[in-house]
C-alpha positions in Angstrom: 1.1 -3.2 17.2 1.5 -5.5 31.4 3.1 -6.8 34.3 2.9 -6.7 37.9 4.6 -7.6 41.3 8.4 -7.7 42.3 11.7 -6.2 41.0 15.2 -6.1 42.0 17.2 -3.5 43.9 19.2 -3.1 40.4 16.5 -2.8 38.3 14.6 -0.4 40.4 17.2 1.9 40.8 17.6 2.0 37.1 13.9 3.0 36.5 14.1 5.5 38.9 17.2 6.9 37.6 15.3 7.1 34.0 12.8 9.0 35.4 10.1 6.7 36.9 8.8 6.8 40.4 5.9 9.1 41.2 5.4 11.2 37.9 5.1 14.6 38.3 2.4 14.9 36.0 -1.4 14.0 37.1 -2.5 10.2 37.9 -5.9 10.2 35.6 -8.2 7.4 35.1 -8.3 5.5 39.1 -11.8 6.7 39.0 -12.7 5.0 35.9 -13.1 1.2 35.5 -9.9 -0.9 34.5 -10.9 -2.2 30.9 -9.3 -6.2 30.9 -7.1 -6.8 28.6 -9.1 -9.8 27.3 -12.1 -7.8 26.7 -9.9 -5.8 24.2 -7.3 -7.7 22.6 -9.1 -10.8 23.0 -11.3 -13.0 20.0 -14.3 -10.3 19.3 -17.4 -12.0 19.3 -17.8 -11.4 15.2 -16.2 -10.1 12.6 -15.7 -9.3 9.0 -19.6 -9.8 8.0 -20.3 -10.1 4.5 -23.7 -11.6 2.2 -23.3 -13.8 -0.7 -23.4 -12.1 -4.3 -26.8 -13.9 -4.3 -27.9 -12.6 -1.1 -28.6 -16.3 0.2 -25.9 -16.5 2.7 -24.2 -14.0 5.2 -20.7 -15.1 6.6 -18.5 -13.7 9.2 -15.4 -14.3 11.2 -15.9 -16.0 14.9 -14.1 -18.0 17.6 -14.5 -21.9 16.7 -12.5 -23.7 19.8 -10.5 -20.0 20.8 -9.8 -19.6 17.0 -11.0 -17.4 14.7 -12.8 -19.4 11.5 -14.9 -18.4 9.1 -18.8 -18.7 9.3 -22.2 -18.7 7.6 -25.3 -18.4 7.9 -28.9 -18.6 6.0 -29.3 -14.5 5.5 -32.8 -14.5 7.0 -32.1 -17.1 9.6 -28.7 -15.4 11.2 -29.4 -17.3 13.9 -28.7 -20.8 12.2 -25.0 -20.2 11.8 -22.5 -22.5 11.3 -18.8 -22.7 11.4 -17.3 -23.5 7.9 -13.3 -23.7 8.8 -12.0 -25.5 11.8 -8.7 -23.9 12.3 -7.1 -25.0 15.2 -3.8 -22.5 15.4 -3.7 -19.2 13.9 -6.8 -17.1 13.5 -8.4 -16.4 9.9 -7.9 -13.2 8.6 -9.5 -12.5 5.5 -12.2 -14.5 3.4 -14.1 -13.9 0.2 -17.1 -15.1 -1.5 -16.4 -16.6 -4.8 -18.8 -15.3 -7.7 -21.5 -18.0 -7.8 -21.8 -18.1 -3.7 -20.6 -21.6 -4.3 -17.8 -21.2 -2.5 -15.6 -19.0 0.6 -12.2 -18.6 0.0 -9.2 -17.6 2.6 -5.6 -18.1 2.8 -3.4 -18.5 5.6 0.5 -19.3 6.7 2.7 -21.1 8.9 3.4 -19.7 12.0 3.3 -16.0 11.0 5.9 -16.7 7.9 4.0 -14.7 5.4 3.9 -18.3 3.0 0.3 -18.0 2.5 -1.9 -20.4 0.8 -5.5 -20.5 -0.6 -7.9 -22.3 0.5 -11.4 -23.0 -0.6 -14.8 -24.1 1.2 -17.7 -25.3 -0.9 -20.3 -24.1 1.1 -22.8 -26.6 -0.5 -21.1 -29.5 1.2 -18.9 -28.1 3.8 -16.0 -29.8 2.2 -12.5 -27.8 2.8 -9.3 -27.8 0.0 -6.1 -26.9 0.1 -5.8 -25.2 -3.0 -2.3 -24.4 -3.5 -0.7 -27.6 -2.1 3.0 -26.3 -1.9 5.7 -25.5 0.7 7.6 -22.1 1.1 5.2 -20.6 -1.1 3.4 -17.3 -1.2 0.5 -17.4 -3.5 -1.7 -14.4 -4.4 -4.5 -13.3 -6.0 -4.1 -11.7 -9.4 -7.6 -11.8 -11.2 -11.6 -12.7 -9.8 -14.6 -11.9 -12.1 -18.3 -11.3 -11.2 -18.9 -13.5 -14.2 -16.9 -16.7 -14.3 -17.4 -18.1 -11.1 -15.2 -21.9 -11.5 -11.9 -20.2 -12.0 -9.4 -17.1 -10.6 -6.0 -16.2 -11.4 -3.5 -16.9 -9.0 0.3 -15.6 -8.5 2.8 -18.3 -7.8 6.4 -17.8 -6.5 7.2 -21.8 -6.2 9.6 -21.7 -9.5 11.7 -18.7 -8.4 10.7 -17.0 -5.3 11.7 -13.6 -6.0 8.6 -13.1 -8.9 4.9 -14.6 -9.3 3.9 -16.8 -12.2 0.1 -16.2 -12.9 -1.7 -19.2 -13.2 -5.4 -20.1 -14.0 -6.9 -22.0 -10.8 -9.9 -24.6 -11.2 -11.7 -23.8 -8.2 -13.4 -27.0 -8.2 -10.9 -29.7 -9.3 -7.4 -27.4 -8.1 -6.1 -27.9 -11.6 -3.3 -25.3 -12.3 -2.7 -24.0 -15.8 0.2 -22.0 -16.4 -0.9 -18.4 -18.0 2.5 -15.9 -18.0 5.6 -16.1 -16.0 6.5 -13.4 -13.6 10.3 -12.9 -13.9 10.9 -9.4 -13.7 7.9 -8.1 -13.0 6.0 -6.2 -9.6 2.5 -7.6 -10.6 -0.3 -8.4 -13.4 -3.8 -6.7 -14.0 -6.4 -8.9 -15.6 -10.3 -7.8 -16.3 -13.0 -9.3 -15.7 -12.6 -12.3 -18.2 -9.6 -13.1 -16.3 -7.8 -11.7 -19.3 -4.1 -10.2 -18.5 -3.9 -6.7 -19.9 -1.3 -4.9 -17.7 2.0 -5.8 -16.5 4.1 -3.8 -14.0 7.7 -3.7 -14.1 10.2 -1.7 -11.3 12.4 0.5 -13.5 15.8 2.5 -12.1 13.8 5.3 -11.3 12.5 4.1 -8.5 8.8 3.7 -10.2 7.4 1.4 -12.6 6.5 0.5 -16.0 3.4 -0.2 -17.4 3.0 -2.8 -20.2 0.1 -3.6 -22.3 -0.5 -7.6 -22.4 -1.3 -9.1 -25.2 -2.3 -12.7 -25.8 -0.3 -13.5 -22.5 2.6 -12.0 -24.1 3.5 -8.7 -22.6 4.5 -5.9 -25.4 8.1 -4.2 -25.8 7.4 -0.5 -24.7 5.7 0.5 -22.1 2.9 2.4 -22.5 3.4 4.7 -19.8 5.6 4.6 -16.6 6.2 6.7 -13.1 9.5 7.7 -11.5 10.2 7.3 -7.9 8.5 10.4 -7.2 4.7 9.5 -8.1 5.5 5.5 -7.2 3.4 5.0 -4.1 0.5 7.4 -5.0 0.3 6.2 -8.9 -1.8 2.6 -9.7 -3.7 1.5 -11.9 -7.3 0.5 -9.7 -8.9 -1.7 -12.1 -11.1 -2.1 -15.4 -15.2 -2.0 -15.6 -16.5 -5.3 -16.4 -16.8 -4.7 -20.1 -12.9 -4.2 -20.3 -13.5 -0.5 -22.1 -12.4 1.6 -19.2 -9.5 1.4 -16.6 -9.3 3.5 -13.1 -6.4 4.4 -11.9 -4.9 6.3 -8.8 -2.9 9.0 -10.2 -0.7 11.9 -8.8 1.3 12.1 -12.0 0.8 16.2 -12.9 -0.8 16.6 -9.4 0.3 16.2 -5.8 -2.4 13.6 -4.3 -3.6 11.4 -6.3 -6.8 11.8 -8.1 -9.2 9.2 -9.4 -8.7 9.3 -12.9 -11.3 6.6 -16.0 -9.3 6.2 -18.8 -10.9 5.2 -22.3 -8.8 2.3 -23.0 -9.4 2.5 -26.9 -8.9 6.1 -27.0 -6.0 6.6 -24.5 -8.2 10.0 -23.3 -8.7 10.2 -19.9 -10.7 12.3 -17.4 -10.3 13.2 -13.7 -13.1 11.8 -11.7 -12.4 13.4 -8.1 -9.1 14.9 -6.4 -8.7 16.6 -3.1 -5.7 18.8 -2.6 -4.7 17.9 0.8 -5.0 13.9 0.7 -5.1 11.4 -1.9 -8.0 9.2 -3.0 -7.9 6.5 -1.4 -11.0 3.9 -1.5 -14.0 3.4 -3.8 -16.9 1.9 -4.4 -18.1 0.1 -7.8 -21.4 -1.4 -8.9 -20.8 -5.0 -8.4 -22.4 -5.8 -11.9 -20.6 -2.8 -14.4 -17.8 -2.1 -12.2 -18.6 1.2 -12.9 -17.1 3.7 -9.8 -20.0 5.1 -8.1 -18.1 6.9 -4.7 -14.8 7.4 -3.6 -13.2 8.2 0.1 -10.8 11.0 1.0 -8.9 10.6 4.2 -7.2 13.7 5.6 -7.9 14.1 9.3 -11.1 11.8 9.0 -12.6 9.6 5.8 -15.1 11.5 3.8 -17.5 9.7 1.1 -18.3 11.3 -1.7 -20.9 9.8 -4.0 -20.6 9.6 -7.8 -24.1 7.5 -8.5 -26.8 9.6 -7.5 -28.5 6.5 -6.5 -25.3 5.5 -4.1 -25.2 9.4 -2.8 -29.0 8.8 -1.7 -28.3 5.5 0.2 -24.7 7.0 2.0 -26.8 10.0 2.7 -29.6 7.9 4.0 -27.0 5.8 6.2 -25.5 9.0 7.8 -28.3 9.9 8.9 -28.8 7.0 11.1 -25.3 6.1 12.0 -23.3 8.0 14.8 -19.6 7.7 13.7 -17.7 6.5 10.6 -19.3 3.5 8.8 -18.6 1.6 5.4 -19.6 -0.4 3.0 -18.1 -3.9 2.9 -20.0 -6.5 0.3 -23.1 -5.8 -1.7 -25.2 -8.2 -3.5 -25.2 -9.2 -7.1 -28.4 -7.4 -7.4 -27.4 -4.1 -5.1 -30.0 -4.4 -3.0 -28.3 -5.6 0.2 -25.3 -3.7 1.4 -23.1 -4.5 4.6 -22.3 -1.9 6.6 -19.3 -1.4 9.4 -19.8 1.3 12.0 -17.2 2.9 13.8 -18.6 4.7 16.9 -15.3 5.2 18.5 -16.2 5.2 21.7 -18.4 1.9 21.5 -17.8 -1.1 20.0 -17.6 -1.4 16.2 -20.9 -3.2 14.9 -22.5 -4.8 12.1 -25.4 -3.7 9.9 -27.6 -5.1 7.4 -29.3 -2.6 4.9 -32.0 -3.6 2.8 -32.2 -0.7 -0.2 -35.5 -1.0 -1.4 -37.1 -1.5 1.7 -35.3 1.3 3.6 -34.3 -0.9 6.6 -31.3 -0.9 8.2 -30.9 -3.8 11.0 -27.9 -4.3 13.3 -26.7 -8.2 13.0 -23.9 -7.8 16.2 -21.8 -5.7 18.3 -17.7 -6.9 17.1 -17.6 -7.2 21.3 -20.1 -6.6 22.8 -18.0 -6.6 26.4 -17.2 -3.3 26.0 -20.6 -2.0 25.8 -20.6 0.4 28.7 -17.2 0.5 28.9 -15.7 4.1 29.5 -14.2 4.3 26.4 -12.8 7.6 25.0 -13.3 10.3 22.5 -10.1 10.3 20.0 -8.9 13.9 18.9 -7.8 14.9 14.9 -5.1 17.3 15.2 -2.8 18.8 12.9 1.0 19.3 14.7 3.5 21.9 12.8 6.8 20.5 12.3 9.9 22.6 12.7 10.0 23.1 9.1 6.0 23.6 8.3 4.7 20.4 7.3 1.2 19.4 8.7 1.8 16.6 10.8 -2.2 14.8 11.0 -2.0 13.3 14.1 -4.8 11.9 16.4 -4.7 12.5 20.6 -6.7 10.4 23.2 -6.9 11.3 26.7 -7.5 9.1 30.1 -11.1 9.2 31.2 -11.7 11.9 33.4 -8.4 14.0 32.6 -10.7 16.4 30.2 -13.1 17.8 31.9 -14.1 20.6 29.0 -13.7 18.5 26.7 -11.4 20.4 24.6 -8.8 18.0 23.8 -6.2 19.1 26.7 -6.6 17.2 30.3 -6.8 19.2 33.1 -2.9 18.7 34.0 -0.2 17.4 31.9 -0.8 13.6 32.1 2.0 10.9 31.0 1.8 10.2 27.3 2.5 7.5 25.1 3.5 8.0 21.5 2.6 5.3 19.5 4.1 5.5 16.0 2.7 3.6 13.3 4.7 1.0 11.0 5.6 1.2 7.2 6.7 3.9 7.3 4.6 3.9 4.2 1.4 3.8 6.0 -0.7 6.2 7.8 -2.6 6.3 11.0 -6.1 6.9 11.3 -9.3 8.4 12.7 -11.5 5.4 14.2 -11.8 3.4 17.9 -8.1 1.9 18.3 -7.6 -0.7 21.2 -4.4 0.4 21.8 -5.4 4.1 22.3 -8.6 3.3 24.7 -6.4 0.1 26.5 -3.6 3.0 27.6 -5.7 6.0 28.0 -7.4 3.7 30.1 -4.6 3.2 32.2 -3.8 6.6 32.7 -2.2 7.8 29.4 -2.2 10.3 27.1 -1.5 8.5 23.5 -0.6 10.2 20.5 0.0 8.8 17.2 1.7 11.2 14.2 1.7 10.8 11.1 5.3 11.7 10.5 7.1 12.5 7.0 6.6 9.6 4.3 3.6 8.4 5.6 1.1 7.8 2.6 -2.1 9.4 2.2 -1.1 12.6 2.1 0.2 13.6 -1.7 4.0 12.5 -3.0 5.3 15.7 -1.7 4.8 14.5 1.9 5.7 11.2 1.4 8.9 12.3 -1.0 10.2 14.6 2.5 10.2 11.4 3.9 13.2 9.8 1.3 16.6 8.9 3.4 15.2 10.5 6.2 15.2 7.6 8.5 16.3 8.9 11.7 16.7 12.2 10.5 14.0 14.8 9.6 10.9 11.9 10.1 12.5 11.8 13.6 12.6 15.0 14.2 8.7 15.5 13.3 8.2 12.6 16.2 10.2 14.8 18.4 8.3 17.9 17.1 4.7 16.1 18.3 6.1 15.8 21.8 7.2 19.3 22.0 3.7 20.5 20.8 2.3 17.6 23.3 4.4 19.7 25.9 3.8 23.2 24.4 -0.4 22.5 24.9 0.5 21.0 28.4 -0.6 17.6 27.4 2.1 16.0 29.0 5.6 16.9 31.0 8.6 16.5 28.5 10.3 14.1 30.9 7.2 11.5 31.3 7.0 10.4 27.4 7.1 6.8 26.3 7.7 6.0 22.3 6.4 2.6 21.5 5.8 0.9 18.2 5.9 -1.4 15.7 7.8 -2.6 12.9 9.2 1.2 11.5 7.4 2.2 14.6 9.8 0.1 16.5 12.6 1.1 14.5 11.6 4.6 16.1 11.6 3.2 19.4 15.1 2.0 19.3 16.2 5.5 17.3 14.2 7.1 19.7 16.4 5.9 22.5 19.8 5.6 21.1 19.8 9.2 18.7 17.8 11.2 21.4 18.7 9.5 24.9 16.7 12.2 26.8 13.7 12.8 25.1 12.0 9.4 26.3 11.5 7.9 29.8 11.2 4.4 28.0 10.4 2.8 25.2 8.9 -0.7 23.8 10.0 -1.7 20.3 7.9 -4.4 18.5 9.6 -6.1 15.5 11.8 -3.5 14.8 14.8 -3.6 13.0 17.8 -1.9 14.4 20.3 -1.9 11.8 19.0 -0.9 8.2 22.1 -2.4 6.5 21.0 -6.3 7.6 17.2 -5.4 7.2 17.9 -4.6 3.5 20.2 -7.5 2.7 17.7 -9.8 4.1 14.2 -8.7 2.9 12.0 -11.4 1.5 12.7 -12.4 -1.3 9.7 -11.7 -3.0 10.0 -8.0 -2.5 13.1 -8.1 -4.8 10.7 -6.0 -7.2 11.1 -3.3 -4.8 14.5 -3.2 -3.7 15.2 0.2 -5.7 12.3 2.3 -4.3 13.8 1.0 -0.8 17.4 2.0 -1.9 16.3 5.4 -2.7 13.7 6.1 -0.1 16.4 4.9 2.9 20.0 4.2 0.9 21.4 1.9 -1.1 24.0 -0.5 0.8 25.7 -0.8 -2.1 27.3 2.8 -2.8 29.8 4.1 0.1 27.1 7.1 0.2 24.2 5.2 0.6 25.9 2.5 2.7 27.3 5.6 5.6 23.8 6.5 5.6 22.4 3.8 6.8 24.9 3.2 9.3 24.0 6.5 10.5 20.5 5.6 10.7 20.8 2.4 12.4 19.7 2.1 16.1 22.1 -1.1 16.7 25.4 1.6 16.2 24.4 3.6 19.0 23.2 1.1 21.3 26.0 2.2 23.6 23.9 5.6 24.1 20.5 4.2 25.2 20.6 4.7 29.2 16.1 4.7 29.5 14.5 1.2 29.8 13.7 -0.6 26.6 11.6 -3.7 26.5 11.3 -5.4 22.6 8.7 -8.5 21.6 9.7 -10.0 18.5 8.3 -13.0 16.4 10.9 -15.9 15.6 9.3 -16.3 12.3 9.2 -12.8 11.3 10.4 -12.6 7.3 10.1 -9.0 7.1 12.3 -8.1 10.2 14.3 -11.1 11.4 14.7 -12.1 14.8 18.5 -11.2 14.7 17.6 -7.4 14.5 16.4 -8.0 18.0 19.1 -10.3 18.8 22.0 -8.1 17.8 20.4 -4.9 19.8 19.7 -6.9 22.6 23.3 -8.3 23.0 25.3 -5.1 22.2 23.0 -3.9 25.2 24.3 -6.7 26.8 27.8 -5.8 26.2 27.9 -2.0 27.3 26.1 -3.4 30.9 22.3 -2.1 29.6 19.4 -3.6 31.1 16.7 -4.7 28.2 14.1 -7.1 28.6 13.5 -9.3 25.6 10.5 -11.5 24.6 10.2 -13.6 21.8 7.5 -15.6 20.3 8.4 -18.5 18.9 4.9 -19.0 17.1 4.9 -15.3 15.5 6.0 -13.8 12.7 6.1 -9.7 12.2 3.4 -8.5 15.2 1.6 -11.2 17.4 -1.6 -12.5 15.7 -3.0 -14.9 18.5 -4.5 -12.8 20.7 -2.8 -15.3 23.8 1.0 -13.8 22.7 -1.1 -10.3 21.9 -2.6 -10.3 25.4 0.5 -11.4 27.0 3.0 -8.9 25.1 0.1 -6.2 26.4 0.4 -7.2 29.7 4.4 -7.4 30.0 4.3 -3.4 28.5 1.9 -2.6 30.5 3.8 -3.2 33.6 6.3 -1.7 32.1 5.1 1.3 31.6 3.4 1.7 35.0 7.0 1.0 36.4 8.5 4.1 34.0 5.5 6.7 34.0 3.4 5.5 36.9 0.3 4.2 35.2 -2.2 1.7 36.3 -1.7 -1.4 35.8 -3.7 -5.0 35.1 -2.1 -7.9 37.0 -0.2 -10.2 34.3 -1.4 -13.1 35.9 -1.5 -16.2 33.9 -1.0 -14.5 30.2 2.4 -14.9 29.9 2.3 -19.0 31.0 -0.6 -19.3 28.3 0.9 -17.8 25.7 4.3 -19.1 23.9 6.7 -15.9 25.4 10.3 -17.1 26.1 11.8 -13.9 28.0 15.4 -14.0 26.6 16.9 -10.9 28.8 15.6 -8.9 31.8 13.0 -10.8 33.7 14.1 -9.6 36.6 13.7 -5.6 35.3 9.6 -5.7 35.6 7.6 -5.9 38.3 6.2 -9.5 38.3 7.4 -10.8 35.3 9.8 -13.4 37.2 6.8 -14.6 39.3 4.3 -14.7 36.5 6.9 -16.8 34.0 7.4 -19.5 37.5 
């Protein structure tokens, strides 16, 4: 999901005219220290801890050389760590532990293109492979066992890059052997012997089909199958190691969806847990059986609920003696070491160790430890009525100082950010947020709803969301600001939107539908005409090109097509009169740079000012924290221009990061300057 010093006549007049200039709401936060940019959007000092299934090894994520690469260490000498990766470019996201400890695995693209390949480390040796030596290639992971530790399965889209072939991957000589072609099909589940037994297939419905696999061969009829209606709540989640019983994630018959062990010789199945206001949504299974022993709900915060009475001892143990949310990320083989993440929210994230047996829990490192003592703020759960009744679960920080009860609502209206989340089929959260604490911080309220067709919730929610893009799931954004208004939160004409991805597509509707609802906005990859963004999505999300038809419109019916005209930003450009600033990445294959471009210069052409950065090393969002620190500093000059925040110098973040300002250099303070 930032700037500072001059601006022209032109461009100041224009602010002014949208509303900026000295807000009429209440100037929070000068007391309180400015929180740098670096210190929040920068490399954290660790991340991402995990222990070896044999409980030899702990390995995190850390800067090598301003890069994020993996590391490992002895697991009683922490101390002794050393880095395993030397990535020189784009930061490491992800690694895992293969089943022996022999090896780390990760995978990573080019330049933000969402190509990603797998690499492995032997850990043994140090000695780094490309494993899937291909170009324009996704590959993923299809199958890993606890058991057989020299081989995974591996999805390939190199033949026809619409579908994944599933292979079987030597880890240790990178010899490929074809197991099942993918045409047709959304995905394979395999068990623990890497053995296929489930194929998924998209059906006209708008859901899937569910095949048994047989001997690599998948079987005529499905054995059972969803319509578009239980699609994104419905999955299967898995089998236990001995292959007898699959999880699954089902709403089918219910509204949320429950966690559901079905006897795979007997068909019978039985309902493990449900919650009737959000679905179940993470668990936790013995690392030998596979056996689910807790599951998490997440409504307004995530709740653990323990199925082992063993587990339930040790969670209950752990909340004891851990203020906030926490989780468990690895375990050992043996279950006697567990990592733990803790979420304080108004400290810095941190890293446990927790030794069973012995009872002891032991805190490895702070994520960044620089904003210790920093006057970070509490985040609020709230639930916002919509016009028409739906619970809108949305979360509300204020700027330091503004709340002197502390009852959720500052003193005085403050200016207010709404920050809506991407998907749309996604879902904010409860938990420490840099972008909440970085603008509360700077003087703003920030809000964050969780509109219509956000996931999390039950289909019913996510189902009022369906061709509803710009429509009703704008209306519940607009909704939130009223309430926002309503509890005296903010003043209705000092409200930013700013997002990314859908959350930029908000942005720009946000603008363009509703001219005066928004002082400004900022739009990050956001596509702003839904006819182009359909006809050029990857192409290896072909598998879902019917739930998209149905859940925005289908280009290819008159109906459908007029719809999505309607919905697109880029056709009302002409009515957007408040500021707009947009960052985009140049690489970006879910939303191409051209649905910036095309806003941008039919702005352009009806005489709109727009200020437009792109990052020719990015693909959708910014992932080195350079172009993240310097796209942060442009907004936040932006927004201190438009609602009267404070704001950090840009200084030298935009010349150390790859930003080319296409349009409307000239329309922030200091831009010009900083880009010289």
């Amino acid at each position: 999901m930032k700037r500072p010093t001059c601006v022209t006549t032109f461009a100041l007049g224009f602010i002014l005219a949208a509303g900026g200039g000295v807000p009429a709401t209440a100037s929070f936060a000068q007391d309180a220290p400015i929180i740098e940019r670096q210190r929040l959007f920068g490399n954290p000092d660790r991340a991402q801890l995990r222990v070896s299934p044999d409980g030899k090894y702990l390995s995190w994520l850390a800067p090598r050389d301003g890069v994020m690469n993996i590391w490992v260490a002895p697991a009683d000498h922490p101390d002794q760590a050393k880095p395993m990766t030397a990535e020189k470019d784009r930061p490491i996201g992800v690694h895992y532990w293969t089943a022996d400890s022999a090896m780390l695995l990760y995978v990573q693209d080019k330049g933000g293109d969402e190509n990603y390949l797998l690499y492995g480390v032997d850990v043994a040796t140090g000695t780094e492979k490309l494993l899937t030596p291909f170009e324009k290639t996704r590959v993923m992971i299809v199958g890993t066992s606890t058991t057989i530790s020299d081989r995974i399965l591996v999805g390939i889209n190199n033949r026809d890059e619409r579908w994944h072939d599933v292979y079987s991957l030597n880890l240790k000589t990178g010899a490929l052997t074809e197991v099942i072609r993918g045409d047709g099909y959304a995905g394979f589940l395999a068990d623990n012997n890497l053995v296929l037994r489930m194929a998924l297939r998209p059906n006209a419905e708008g859901g899937y089909d569910f095949f048994r696999v047989t001997n690599n061969v998948v079987e005529d009829k499905p054995l059972s199958r969803t319509t578009l209606e239980d699609a994104l709540t419905t999955q299967p989640a898995g089998f236990t190691t001995d292959g007898k019983t699959l999880y699954w994630l089902d709403s089918r018959g219910r509204d949320t969806a429950a966690l559901i062990a079905q006897d795979v010789a007997t068909g019978k199945s039985q309902v493990l847990a449900a919650n009737d206001k959000a679905d179940v949504g993470g668990a936790m299974a013995d690392p030998v059986t596979g056996e689910i022993e807790a599951y998490s709900v997440e409504y307004l915060t995530t709740e653990w609920t323990a199925i082992d009475p063993d587990v339930g001892q040790s969670l209950a143990w752990l909340r004891k003696r851990l203020k906030g949310d926490f989780q468990v990320t690895s375990r050992t083989r043996d279950d006697t070491v567990w990592t733990i993440y803790n979420d304080p929210v108004t400290a810095p994230a941190a890293a446990w160790l927790y030794h069973r047996k012995k009872g002891a829990l032991t805190k490895l490192y702070v994520s960044r430890p620089d904003l210790e003592g920093a006057p970070l703020v509490p985040m609020h759960a709230r639930e916002i009525p919509a016009r028409d009744g739906l619970a809108l679960v949305s979360y509300l920080t204020l700027p330091p100082g503004s709340d002197a009860n502390g009852d959720g609502v500052p003193d005085k209206p403050a200016p207010m950010v709404l920050l809506v989340h991407g998907g749309p089929w996604a879902r904010d959260s409860f938990g420490y947020n840099s972008y909440h604490q970085w603008l509360a911080n700077r003087g703003y309220a920030v809000l964050s709803v969780n509109f219509r067709g956000s996931t999390g919730f039950g289909k019913s929610f996510i189902t009022a969301g369906n061709l509803q893009w710009g429509l009703k799931m704008h209306d519940d954004l607009i909704d939130a600001v009223d309430w926002a208004v309503s509890k005296g939160i903010t003043a209705k004409d000092k409200v930013a939107i700013m997002g990314g991805s859908y959350g930029g597509y908000a942005t720009l509707a946000g603008l363009a539908f509703t001219p005066d609802a928004f002082a400004c906005g900022v739009d990050i990859v956001g596509p702003s005409n839904l006819e182009t963004l359909l006809n050029t999505i990857p192409p290896y999300w072909t598998a879902g090109i019917e739930q998209f038809h149905q859940r925005m419109g289908n280009p290819n019916t008159p109906e459908g097509l007029a719809l999505l005209k309607a919905a697109s930003p880029l056709h009302k450009a002409g009515q957007i009169s408040k500021p707009l600033l947009i960052g985009q990445g140049a690489n970006d294959p879910r939303v191409k740079q051209a649905e910036s471009d095309q806003i941008v210069e039919a702005m352009k052409a009806n005489a709109i000012p727009v200020t437009y950065v792109l990052y020719p090393d990015e693909g959708h969002g910014f992932a080195k924290p350079q172009n993240n620190i310097a796209f942060n500093a442009i907004t936040e000059s932006f927004l201190s221009a438009c609602l009267g925040g404070r704001a950090e110098p840009i200084g030298a973040t935009v010349k150390e990061s790859s930003a080319k300002v296409l349009a409307g250099a000239e329309m922030l303070p200091g831009l010009s300057d900083a880009l010289k």
